[in-house]
C-alpha positions in Angstrom: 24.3 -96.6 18.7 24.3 -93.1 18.1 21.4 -90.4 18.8 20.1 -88.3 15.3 18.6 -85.3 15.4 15.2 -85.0 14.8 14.2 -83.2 11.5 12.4 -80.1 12.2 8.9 -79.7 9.8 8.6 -75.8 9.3 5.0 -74.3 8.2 4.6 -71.5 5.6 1.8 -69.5 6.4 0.8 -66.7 3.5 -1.0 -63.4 4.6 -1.9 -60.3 2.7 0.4 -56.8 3.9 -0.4 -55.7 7.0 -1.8 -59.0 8.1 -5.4 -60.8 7.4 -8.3 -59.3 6.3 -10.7 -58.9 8.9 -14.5 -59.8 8.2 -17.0 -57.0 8.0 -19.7 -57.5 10.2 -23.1 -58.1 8.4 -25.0 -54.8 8.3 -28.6 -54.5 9.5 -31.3 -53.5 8.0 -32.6 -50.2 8.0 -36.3 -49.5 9.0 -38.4 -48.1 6.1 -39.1 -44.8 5.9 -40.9 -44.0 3.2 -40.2 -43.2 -0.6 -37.1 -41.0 -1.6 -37.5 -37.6 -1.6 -35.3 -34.5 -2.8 -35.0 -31.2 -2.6 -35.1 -30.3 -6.4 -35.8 -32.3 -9.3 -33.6 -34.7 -10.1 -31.4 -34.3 -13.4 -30.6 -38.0 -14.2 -33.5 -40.6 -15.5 -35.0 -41.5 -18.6 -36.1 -39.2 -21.3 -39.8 -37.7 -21.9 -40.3 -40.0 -24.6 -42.4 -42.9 -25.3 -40.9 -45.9 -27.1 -40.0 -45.8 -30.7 -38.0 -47.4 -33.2 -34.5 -47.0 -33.3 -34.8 -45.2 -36.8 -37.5 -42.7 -35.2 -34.8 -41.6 -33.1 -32.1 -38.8 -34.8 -29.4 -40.8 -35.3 -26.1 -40.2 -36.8 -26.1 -43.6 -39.4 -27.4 -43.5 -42.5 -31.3 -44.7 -43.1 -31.5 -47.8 -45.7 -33.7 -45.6 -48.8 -35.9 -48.5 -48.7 -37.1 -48.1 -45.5 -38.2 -44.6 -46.6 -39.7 -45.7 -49.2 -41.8 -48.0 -47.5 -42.6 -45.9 -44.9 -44.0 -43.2 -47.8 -45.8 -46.0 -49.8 -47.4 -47.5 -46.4 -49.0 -43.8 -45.8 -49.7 -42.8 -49.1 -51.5 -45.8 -49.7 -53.7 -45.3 -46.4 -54.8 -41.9 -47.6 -55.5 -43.1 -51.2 -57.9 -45.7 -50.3 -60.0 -43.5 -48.1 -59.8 -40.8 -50.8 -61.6 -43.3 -53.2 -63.4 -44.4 -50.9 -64.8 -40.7 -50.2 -64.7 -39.8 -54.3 -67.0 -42.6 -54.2 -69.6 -41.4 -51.6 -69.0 -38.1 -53.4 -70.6 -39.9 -56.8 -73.2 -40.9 -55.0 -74.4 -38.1 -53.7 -73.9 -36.2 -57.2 -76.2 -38.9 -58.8 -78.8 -38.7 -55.8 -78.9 -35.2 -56.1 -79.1 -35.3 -60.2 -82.5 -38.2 -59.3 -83.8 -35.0 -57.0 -83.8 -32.6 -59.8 -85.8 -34.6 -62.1 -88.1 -35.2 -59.4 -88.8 -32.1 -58.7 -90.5 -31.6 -62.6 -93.1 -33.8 -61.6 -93.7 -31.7 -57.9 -92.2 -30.2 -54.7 -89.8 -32.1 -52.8 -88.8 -32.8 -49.2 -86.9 -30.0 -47.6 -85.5 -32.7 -45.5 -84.2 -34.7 -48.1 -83.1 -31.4 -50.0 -81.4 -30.9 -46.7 -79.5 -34.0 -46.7 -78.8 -33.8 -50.6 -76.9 -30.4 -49.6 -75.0 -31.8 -46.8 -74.1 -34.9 -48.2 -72.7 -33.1 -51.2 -71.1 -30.4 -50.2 -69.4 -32.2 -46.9 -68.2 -34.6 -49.4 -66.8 -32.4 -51.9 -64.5 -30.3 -49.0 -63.6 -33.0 -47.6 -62.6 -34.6 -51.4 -60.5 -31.6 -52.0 -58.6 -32.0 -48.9 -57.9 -35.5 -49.5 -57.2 -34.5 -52.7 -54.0 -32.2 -51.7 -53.0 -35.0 -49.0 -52.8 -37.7 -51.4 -51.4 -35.3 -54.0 -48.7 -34.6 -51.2 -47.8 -38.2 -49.9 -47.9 -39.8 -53.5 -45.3 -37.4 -55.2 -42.8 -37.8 -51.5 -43.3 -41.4 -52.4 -42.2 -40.9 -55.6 -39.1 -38.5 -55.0 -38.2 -41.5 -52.2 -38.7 -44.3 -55.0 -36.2 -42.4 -57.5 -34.0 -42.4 -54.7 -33.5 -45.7 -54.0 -33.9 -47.1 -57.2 -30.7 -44.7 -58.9 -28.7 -46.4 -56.2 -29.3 -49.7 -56.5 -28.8 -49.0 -60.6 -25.9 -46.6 -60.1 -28.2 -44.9 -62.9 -28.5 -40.7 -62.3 -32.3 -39.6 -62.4 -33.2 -37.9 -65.7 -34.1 -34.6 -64.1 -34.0 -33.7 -60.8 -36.2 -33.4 -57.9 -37.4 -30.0 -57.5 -38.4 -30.2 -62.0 -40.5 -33.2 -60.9 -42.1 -31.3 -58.1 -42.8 -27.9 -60.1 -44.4 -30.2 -63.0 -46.8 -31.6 -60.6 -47.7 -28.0 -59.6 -47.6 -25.9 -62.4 -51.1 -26.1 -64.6 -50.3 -27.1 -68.2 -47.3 -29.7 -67.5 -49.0 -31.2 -64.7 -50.3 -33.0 -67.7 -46.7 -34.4 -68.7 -44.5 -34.2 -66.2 -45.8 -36.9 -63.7 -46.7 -39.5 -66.0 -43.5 -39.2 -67.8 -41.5 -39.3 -64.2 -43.9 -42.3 -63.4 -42.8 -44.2 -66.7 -38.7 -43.1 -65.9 -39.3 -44.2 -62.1 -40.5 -48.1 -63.9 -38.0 -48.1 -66.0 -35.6 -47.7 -63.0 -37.1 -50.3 -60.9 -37.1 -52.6 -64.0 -33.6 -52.3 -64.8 -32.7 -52.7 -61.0 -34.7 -55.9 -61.4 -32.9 -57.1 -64.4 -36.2 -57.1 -66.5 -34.3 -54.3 -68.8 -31.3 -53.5 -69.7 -29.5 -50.8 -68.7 -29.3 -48.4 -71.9 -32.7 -49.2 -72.8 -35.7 -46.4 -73.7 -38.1 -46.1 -71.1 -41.6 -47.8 -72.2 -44.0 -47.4 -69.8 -46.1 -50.4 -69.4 -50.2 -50.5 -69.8 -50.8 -49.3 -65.7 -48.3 -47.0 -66.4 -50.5 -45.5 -69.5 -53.8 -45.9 -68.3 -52.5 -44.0 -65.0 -51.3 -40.9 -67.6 -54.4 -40.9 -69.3 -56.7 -41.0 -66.6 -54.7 -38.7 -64.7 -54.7 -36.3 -67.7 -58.6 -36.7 -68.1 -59.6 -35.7 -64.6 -57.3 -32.7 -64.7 -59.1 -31.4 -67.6 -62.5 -32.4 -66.7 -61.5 -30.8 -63.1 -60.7 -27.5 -64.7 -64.2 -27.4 -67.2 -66.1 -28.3 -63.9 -64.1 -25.3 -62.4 -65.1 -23.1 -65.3 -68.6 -24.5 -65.9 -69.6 -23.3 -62.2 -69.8 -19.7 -63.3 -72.6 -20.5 -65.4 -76.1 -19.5 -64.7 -79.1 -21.1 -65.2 -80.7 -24.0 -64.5 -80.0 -25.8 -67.1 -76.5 -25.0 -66.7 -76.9 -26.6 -63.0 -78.0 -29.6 -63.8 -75.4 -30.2 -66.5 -73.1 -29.0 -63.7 -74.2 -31.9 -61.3 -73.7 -34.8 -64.1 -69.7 -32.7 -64.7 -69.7 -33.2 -61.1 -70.5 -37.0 -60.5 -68.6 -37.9 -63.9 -65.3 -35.8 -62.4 -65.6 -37.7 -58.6 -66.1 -41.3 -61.2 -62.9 -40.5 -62.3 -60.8 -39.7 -58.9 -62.1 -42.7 -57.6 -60.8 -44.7 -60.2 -57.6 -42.5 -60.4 -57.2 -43.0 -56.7 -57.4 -46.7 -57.0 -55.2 -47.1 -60.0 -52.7 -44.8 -57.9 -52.6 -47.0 -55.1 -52.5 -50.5 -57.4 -49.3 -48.5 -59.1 -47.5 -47.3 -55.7 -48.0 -51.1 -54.2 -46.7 -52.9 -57.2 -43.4 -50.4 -57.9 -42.8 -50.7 -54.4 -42.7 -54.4 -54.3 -40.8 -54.3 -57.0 -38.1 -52.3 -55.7 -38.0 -53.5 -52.4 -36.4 -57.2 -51.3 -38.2 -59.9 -50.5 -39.1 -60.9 -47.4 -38.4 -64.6 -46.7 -40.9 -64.6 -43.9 -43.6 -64.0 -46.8 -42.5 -66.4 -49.3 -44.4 -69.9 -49.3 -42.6 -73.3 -48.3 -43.6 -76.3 -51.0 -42.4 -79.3 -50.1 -41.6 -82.3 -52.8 -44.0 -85.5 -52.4 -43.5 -87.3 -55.8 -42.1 -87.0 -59.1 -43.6 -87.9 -62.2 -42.5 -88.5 -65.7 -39.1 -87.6 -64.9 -36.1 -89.4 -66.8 -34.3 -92.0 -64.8 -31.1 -90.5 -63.3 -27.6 -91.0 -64.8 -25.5 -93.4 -62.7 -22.1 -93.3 -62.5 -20.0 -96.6 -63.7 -18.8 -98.8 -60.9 -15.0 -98.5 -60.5 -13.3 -102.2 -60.7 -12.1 -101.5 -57.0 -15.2 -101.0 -55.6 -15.3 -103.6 -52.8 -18.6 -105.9 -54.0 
């Protein structure tokens, strides 16, 4: 019987260079001692700005034109209905102070009421005017925007350029042409970017179109023989003055209300729908429809 030698088990043990790790100590911690301070104002941190919109921000992408033009019909709309709304007040007061004057035939009036009559009119007319120019203002930047977006969705050039459009509104004498004509090109645009008209097609502006022309026309010149009629003397003159003067505010007030019906509906036209806006109908029966086709049976159809 013969003695074997016992196999020897060696152990592999892996460390890191320069032998283990050793474990940090868990650090304590420190008192407070109050908030930070420095010596100087700090030069990292947040900007002075509030929050806005990643598009209110200058950016270096390009803004979608619709989102322009949104913005410009959102505002411009805004300032036309409180310009009616004013225009309106404005005809009031005109009338009241027209029912004054033939009161006072008959005897002396209030000087209160004359007082208020005074106010009312002439706080209403400045404050017309100003509207006036705003409106005037956000309403042709609406429309620059509009002609835009729509000549590149068509891929159609505009048929004059921006700065014609804006001297036409200005200039007295084709301020009478030049917007409604741009107003009837800037339809035709968003119709033929709708598919409603072809592309080659002669503008023809539709009945909002030509009632906004003519009305916009009519104030114009009744605006200028109101101008005019004010450096007549008399009292007759005056009165007729006051009935120029309620008949002229009639007519912005209905301009500004055709304006704003015209700027929605071009706008909605030209811009995509929203899905979030659009109405869910759901099918629950159908009624005199023709019974569906089936298909023949194939012989190898398993019965």
């Amino acid at each position: 019987m013969t003695n074997q030698p016992r196999q020897q088990r060696a152990e592999w043990v892996a460390t890191p260079p320069g032998g283990p790790r050793r474990v940090a100590p868990p650090r304590r911690p420190r008192p407070y001692t109050g908030p930070p301070s420095y010596p100087a104002v700090p030069r990292w941190g947040f900007p002075l700005l509030a929050w806005r919109w990643p598009l209110a921000l200058p950016t270096h992408r390009r803004v979608d034109p619709m989102v322009r033009v949104e913005a410009s019909a959102g505002t411009a709309l805004a300032v036309l209905w409180v310009t009616a709304g004013v225009a309106a007040l404005a005809t009031a007061a005109e009338i009241w102070r027209y029912v004054l004057l033939l009161l006072s035939r008959d005897g002396a009036l209030s000087r209160t009421v004359l007082a208020i009559s005074d106010a009312l009119v002439g706080t209403t007319g400045l404050i017309l005017w100003l509207l006036g120019v705003v409106s005037g203002v956000f309403v042709v930047l609406w429309g620059l925007r509009a002609r835009s977006a729509a000549a590149e969705r068509t891929g159609m050039r505009p048929a004059r350029p921006d700065w014609q459009v804006v001297v036409g509104a200005l200039v007295p004498g084709l301020n009478l042409f030049v917007p409604g004509s741009a107003l009837a090109e800037l339809e035709h645009s968003v119709l033929v970017a709708e598919g409603a008209r072809e592309r080659g097609a002669r503008p023809s502006p539709s009945l909002a179109v030509r009632s906004w022309w003519v009305l916009w026309a009519a104030t114009a010149l009744l605006g200028l023989l109101v101008f005019a009629w004010g450096f007549r003397e008399g009292v007759q003159a005056l009165a007729d003055g006051v009935v120029l003067h309620a008949i002229n505010d009639a007519l912005v007030t209905s301009l500004a209300v055709l304006t704003a019906r015209v700027v929605h509906e071009l706008t909605r036209l030209l811009a995509p729908l929203d899905p979030t806006g659009l109405r869910r109908y759901r099918v629950r029966a159908v009624r005199a429809a023709p019974p569906a086709e089936r298909p023949a049976r194939p012989s190898t159809a398993p019965r």
